[in-house]
C-alpha positions in Angstrom: 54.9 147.4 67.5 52.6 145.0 65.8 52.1 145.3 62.1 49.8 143.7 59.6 52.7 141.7 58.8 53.2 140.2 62.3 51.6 137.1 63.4 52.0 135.1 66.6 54.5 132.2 66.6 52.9 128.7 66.1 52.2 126.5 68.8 54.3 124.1 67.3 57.4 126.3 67.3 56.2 127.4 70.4 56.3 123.7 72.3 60.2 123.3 70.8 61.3 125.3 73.3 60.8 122.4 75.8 61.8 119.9 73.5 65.1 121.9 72.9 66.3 121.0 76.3 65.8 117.1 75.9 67.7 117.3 72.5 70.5 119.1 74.1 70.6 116.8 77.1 70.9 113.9 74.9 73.2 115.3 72.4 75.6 116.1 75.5 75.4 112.3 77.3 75.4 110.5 73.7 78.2 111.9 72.3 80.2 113.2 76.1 80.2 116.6 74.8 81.9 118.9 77.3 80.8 122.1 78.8 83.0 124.4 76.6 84.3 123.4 73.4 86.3 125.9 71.6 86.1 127.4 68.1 89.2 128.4 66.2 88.8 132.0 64.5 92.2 132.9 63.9 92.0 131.8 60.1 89.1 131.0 57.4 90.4 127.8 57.1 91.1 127.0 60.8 87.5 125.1 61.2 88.2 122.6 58.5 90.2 119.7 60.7 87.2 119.9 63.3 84.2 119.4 60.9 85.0 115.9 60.6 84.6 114.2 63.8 81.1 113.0 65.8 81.8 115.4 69.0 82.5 118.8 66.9 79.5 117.9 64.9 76.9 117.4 68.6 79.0 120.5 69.3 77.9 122.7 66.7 74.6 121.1 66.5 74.1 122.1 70.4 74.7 125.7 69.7 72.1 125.7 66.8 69.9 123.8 69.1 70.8 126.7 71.7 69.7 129.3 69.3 66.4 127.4 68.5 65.4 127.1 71.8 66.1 131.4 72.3 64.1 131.9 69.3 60.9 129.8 70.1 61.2 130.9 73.6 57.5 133.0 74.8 58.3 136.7 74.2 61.5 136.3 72.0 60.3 138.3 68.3 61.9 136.4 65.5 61.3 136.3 61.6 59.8 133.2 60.3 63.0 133.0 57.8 65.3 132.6 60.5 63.5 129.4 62.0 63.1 127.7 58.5 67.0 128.4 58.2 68.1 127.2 61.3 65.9 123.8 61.2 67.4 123.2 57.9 70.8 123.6 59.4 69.9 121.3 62.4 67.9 118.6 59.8 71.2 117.4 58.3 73.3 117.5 61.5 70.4 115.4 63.5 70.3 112.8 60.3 74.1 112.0 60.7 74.3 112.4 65.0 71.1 109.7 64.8 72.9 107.4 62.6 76.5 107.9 65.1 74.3 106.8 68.4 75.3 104.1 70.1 71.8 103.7 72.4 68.8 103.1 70.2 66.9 105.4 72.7 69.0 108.5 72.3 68.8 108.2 68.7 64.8 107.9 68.1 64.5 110.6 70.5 66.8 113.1 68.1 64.3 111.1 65.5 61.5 112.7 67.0 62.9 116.1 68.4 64.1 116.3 64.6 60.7 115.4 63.2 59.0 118.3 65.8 61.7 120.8 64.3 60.4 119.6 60.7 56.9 120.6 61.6 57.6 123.8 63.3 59.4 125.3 60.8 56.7 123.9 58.6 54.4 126.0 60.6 56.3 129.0 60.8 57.6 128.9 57.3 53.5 130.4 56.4 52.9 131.2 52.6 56.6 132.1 52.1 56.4 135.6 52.9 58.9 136.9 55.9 57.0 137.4 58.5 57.7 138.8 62.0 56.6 136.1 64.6 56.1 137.1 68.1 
């Protein structure tokens, strides 16, 4: 049901949902990512020796980018808090991968797939209010 507090999703968050596939492509050649990479859940502390290294990082950063992409995709509701939180997860992690590539290409495309998740969540962010985007 649409309320007075629901409001379509900006065309800007909208058109990530094709970028989100180039990031994760790129993400996956630069830094040889492998289809399945495993997460250790058998102790809090258990995540701590993988945080450290380039591949876990492109890891975790595809499965953010992965969630982006469900959230801006047509028909998907989401709350505009939930985009703003998950490009500032992905801001930091795209800083560091860009600074870790090795082709020049790969990295100013992260530049500008980052800069597009700037603007969206810009966009979606609204007054500051939580909002239900659809």
């Amino acid at each position: 049901m649409i309320t007075e507090e629901d409001r379509p999703k900006p065309p800007e968050l909208v058109s990530l949902y094709a970028a989100t596939a180039e990031a994760f492509k790129t993400l996956k050649e630069e830094f040889q990512v492998p289809d399945t990479y495993e997460l250790m859940l058998h102790d809090i502390d258990a995540a701590e020796p993988f945080l450290r290294s380039t591949l876990d990082i492109a890891a975790i950063t595809m499965r953010k980018i992965q969630a982006l992409r469900w959230v801006t995709k047509p028909g998907v509701e989401t709350a505009n808090d939930v985009v703003v939180t998950l490009a500032a997860d992905l801001l930091r992690a795209l800083d560091y991968l860009v600074r870790s590539c090795d082709d020049e290409t790969k990295a100013n495309a992260l530049i500008k797939f980052k800069n597009q998740v700037v603007f969206a969540a810009r966009r979606a962010g609204g007054d500051g209010d939580i909002a239900r985007l659809r």
